[in-house]
C-alpha positions as CSV (number, residue, x, y, z in Angstrom):
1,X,6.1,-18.2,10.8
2,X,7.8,-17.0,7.4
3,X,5.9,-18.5,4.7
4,X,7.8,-21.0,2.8
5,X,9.3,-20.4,-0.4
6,X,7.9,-22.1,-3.4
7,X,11.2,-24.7,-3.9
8,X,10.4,-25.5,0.0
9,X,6.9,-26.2,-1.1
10,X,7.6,-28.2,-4.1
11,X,10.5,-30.5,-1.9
12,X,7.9,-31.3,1.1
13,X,6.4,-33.0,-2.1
14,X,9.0,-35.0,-2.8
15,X,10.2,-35.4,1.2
16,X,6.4,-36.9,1.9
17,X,6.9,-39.4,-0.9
18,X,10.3,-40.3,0.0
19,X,9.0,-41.1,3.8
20,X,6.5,-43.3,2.7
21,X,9.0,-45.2,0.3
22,X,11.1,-45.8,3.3
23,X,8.3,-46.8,6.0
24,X,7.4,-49.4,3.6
25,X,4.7,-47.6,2.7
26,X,2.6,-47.4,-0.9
27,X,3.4,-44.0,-1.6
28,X,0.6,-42.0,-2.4
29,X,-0.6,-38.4,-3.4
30,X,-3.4,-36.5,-2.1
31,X,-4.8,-34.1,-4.9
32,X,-8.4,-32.0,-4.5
33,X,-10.8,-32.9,-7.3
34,X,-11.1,-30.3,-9.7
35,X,-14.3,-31.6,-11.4
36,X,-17.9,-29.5,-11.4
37,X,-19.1,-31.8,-8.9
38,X,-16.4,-30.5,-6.3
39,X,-16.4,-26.9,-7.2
40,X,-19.4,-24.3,-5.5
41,X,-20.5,-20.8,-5.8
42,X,-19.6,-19.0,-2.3
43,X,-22.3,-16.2,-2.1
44,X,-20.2,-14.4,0.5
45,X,-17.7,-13.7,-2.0
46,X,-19.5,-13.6,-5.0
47,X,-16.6,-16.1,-6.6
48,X,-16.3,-20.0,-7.6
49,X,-14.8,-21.9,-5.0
50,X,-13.1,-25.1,-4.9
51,X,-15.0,-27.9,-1.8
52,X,-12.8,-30.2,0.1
53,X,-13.1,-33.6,-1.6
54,X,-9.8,-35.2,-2.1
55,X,-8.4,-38.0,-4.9
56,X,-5.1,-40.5,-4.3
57,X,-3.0,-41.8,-6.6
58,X,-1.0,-44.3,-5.3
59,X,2.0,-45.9,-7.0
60,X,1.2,-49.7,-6.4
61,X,-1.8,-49.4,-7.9
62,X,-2.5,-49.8,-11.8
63,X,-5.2,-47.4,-12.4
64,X,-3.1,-44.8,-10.6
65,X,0.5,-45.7,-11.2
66,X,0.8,-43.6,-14.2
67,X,-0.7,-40.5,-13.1
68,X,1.4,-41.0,-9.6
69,X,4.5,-40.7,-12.0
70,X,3.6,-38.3,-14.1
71,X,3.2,-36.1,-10.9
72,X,6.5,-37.1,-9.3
73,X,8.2,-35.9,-12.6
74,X,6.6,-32.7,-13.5
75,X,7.2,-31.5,-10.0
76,X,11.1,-32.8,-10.5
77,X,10.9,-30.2,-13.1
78,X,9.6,-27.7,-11.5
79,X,12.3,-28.1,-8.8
80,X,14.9,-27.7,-11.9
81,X,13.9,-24.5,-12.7
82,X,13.3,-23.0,-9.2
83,X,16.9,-24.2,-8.7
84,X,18.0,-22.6,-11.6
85,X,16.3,-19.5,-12.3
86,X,14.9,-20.4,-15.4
87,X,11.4,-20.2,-16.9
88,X,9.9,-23.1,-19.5
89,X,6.3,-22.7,-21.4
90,X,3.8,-25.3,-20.6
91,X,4.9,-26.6,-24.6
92,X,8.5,-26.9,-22.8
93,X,7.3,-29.4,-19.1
94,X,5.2,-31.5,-22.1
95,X,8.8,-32.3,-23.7
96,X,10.4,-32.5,-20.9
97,X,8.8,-34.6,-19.3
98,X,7.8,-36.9,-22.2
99,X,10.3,-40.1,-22.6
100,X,9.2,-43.8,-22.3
101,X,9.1,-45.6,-19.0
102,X,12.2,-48.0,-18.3
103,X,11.5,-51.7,-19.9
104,X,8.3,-50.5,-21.2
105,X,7.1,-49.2,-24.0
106,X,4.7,-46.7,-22.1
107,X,5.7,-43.3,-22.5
108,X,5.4,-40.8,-19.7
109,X,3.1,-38.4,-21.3
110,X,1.6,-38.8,-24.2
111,X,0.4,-35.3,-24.9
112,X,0.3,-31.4,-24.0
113,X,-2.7,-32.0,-22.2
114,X,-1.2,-34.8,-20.3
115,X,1.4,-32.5,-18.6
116,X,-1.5,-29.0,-18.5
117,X,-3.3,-31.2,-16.7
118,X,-0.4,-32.7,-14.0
119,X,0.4,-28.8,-13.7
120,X,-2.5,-27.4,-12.6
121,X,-2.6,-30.7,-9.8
122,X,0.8,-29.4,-8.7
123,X,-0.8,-25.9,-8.4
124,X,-3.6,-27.5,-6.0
125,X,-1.4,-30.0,-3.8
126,X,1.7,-26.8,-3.2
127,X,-0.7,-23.5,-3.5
128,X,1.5,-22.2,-6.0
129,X,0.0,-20.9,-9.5
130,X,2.4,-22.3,-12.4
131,X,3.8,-19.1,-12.4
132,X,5.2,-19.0,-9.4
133,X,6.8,-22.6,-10.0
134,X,8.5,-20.9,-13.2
135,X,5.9,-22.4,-15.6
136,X,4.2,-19.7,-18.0
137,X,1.4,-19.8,-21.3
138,X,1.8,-18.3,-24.2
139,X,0.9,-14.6,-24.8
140,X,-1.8,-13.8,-25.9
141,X,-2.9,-10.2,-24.7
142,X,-1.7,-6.5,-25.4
143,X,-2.4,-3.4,-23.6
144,X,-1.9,0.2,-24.1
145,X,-2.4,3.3,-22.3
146,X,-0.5,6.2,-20.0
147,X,1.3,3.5,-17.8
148,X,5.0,3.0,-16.9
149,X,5.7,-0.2,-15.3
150,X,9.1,-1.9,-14.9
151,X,9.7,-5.3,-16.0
152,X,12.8,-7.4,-15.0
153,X,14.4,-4.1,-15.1
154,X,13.3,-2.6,-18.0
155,X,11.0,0.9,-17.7
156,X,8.3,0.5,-20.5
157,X,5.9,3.2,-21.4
158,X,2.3,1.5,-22.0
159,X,1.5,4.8,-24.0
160,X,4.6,4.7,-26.2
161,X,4.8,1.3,-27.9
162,X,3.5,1.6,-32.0
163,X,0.5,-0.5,-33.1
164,X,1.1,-3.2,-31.3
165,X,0.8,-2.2,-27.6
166,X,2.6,-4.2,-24.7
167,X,2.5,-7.7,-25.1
168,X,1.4,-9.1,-21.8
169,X,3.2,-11.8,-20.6
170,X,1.5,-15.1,-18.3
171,X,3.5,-13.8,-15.3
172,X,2.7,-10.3,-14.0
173,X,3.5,-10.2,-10.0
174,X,7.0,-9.0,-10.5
175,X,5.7,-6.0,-12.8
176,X,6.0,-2.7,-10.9
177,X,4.0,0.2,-11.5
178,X,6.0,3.4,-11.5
179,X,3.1,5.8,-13.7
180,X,-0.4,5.1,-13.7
181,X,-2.4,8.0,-15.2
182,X,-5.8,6.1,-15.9
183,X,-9.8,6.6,-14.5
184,X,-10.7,3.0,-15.5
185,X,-9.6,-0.3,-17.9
186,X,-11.6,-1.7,-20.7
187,X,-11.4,-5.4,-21.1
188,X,-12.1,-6.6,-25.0
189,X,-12.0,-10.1,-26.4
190,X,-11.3,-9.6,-30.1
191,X,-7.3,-7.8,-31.0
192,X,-9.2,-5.9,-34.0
193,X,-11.3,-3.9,-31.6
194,X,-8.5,-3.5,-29.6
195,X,-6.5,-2.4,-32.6
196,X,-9.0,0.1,-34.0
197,X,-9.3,1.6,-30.3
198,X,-5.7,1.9,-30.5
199,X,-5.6,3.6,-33.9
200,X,-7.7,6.3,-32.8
201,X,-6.5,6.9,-29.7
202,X,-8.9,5.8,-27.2
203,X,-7.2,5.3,-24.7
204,X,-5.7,9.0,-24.7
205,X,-8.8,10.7,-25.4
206,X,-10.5,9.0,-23.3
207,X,-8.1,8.6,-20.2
208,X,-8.3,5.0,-20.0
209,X,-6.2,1.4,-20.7
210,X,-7.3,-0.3,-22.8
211,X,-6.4,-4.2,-22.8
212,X,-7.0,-7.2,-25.1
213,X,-7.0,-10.9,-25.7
214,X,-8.1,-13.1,-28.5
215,X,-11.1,-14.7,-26.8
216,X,-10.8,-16.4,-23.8
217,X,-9.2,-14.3,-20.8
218,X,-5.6,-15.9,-20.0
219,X,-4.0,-16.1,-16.6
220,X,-2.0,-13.6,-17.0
221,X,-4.4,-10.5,-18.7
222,X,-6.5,-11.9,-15.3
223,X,-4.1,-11.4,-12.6
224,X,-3.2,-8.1,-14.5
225,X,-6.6,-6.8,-14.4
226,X,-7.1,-7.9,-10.8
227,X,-3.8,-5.8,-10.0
228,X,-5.1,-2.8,-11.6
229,X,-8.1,-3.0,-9.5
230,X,-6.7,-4.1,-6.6
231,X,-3.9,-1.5,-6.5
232,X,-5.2,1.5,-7.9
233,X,-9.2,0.9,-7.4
234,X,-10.0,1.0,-11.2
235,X,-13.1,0.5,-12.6
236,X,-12.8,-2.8,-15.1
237,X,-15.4,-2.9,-18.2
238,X,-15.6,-5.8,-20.4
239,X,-16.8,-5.5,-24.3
240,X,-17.1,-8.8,-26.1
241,X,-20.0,-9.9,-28.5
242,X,-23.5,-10.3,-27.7
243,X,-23.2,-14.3,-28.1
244,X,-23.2,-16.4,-25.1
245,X,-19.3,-17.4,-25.4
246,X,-18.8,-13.0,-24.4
247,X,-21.3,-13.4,-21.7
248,X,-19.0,-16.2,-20.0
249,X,-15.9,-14.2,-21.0
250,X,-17.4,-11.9,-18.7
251,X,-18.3,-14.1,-15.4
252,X,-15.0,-15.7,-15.7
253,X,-13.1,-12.3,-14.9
254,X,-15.8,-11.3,-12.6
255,X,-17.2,-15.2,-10.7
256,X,-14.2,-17.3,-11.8
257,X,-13.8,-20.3,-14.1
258,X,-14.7,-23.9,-12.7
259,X,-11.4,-25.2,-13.4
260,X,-9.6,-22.5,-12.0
261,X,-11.8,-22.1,-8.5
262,X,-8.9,-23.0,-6.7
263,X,-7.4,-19.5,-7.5
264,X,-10.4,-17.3,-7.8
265,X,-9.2,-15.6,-4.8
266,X,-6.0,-14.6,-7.7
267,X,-8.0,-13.6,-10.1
268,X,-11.4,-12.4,-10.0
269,X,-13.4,-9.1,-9.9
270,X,-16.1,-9.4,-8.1
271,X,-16.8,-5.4,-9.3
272,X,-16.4,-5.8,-13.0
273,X,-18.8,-4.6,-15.2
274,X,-20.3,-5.8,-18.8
275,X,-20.4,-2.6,-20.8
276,X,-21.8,-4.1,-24.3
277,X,-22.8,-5.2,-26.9
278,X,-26.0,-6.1,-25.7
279,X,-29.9,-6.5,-27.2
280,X,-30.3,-2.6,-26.0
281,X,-27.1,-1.4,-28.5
282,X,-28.3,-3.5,-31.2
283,X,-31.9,-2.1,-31.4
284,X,-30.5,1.5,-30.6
285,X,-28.2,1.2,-33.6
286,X,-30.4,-0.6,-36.0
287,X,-28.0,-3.3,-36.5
288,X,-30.5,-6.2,-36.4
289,X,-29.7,-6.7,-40.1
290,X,-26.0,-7.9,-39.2
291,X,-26.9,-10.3,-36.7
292,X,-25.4,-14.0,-37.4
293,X,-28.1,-16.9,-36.4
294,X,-27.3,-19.4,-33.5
295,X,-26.4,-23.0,-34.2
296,X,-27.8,-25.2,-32.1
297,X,-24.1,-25.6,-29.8
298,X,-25.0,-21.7,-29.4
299,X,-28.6,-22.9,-28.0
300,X,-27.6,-25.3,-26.0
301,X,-24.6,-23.3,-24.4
302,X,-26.6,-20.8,-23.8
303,X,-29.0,-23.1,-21.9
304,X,-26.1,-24.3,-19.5
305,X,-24.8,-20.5,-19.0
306,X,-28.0,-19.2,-18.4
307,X,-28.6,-21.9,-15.9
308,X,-25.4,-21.4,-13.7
309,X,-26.1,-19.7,-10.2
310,X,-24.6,-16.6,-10.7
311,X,-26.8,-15.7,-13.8
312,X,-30.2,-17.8,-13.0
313,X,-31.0,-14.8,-10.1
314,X,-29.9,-11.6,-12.6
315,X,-32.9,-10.3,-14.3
316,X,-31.0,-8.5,-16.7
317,X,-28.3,-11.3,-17.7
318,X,-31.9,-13.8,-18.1
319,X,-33.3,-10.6,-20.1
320,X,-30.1,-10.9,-22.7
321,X,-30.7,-14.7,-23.0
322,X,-33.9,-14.2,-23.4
323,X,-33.6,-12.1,-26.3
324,X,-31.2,-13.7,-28.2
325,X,-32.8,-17.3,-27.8
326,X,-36.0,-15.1,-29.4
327,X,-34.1,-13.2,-32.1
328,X,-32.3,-16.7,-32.8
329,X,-29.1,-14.7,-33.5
330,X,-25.8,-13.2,-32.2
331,X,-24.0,-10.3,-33.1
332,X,-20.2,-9.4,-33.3
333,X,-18.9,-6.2,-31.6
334,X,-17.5,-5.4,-35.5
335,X,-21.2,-4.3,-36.0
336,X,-20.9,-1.6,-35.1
337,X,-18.4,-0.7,-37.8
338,X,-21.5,-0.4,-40.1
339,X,-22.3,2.6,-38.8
340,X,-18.6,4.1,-39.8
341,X,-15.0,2.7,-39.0
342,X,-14.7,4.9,-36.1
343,X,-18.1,4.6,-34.7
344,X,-17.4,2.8,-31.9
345,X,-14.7,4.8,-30.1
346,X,-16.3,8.7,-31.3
347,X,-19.7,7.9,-30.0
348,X,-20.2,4.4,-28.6
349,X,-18.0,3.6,-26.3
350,X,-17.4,7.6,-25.1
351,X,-21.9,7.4,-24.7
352,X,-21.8,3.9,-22.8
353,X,-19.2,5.4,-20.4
354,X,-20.7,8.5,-19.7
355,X,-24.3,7.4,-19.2
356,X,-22.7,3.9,-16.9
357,X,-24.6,1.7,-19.4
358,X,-23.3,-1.2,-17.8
359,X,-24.6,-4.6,-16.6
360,X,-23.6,-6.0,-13.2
């Protein structure tokens, strides 16, 4: 059987509610729980998984009622712009969707988060990702190397774009790959390092793509870095700060984030690897005197990381934890810039590479 279409999926929504309206029936939504306590670390896989427990919101019922309506709008939304063609930004459903509720003064939504939240139980009851249902984030990523992909269209050169580098958008399925000229990716949290790798031409020298965020993987930079593994077999590194906030940037692309385990199948790497900073770099390079102490949110973060199954078992990951908790301090990747501007991409990085410093 052909799989259904996404507006199919999205209509056996509505259909299902409709039916029970009509039997009589309190209608009523079935939606998995997306909380910690429903959400498991499959060892076969290596990923975050999502368990079977399930949540109803019915109409007729007041501590639901809201939420049940909240749900039967945003997916009337998403219906819109299947039906259409047209794409809206999460920033876009929150206004759309906000108004007050006939002869009330309740309003449908409230807040952004309101209407993030609705979306993402839409993603779970149809088994689309938002982007699929036309929905995207903000960007927040760039990415440069010798790449040419086509995009609605358009042939753009990945190698050829100024200082800026492509801007990567939330939605990357319908990006095809036309040049890919690449041994392996590098993942980086902070745009600076991205922009001095850039500036000295990494990526050329060095054969590679280089790719960025600010912080916090999104969606998008995810799926994109799952493609380029997936399709092409390329070796991912990540380089974030030795802090514990790079060291879950890190399991996030490769494990999966707990309010995302519905999709880790979409967007994790089991194979990824952690290339720096770590404790090793720091004392190598004799930057202890530019490390920046923890606050106690770092200690206790660190306590809850260090703690979650897919780090508890990895002697090396507990090592890193270990040292920082003793040193009482963090460093940024910009430390390295004490050693010169260009440091990191002349000896660093090219050293790391070559000797497969990496952590698994």
């Amino acid at each position: 059987m052909a799989e259904k279409k996404p507006i199919e999926k999205i209509k056996d929504l509505g259909n299902d509610v409709a039916k029970q309206i009509l039997k009589g029936q309190n209608p009523a939504i079935e939606v998995p729980i997306r909380s910690l306590s429903n959400v498991f670390f499959d060892k076969k896989t290596r990923t975050l998984a999502l368990g079977e427990n399930l949540s109803k919101r019915s109409f007729f019922n007041i501590a639901h009622a809201k939420k049940f309506l909240q749900t039967v709008e945003v997916a009337k939304i998403e219906k819109d712009l299947l039906e259409t063609g047209k794409h809206a930004s999460l920033r876009d459903v929150f206004y759309m969707a906000k108004r007050t509720i006939p002869d009330t003064k309740v309003n449908l939504v409230d807040e952004q988060p309101e209407s993030d939240e609705i979306i993402q139980d839409l993603e779970l009851i149809s088994g689309l990702s938002r982007e699929m249902m036309h929905v995207n984030a903000n960007k927040m990523g760039s990415v440069a190397g010798n790449v040419v992909i086509e995009d609605r269209g358009d042939t753009i050169d990945w190698g050829k774009l100024g200082s800026g580098g492509w801007s990567i958008p939330s939605n990357v399925e319908d990006i095809k790959f036309k040049k890919m000229n690449a041994n392996f990716v590098l993942y980086m949290e902070k745009a600076a390092i991205f922009e001095r790798l850039l500036e000295d031409k990494f990526h050329e020298k060095q054969k590679g793509i280089i790719l960025s965020s600010q912080g916090q993987t999104t969606r998008g930079i995810r799926r994109l870095l799952q493609r380029l593994y997936e399709e092409y077999k390329l070796p991912i590194y990540v380089l974030c700060d030795f802090d514990v906030y790079g060291a879950y940037i890190y399991s996030v692309i490769k494990y999966g984030s707990i309010n995302l385990a519905f999709f880790s199948k979409q967007l994790t790497i089991p194979s990824v690897k952690y290339l720096g900073i770590t404790s090793k770099d720091i004392e190598k390079y004799d930057l202890k005197k530019h490390l920046i102490k923890l606050k106690d949110t770092d200690i206790k973060r660190m306590q809850q990381v260090a703690d979650y199954e897919w780090f508890k078992d990895n002697k090396a990951w507990q090592q890193e934890f270990k040292t920082m908790k003793q040193w009482g301090a963090k460093a940024e990747i910009q430390a390295l810039s004490a050693r010169g501007i260009s440091f990191i991409t002349e000896k660093y990085l090219p050293e790391k590479l070559k000797n497969k410093e990496f952590l698994e």
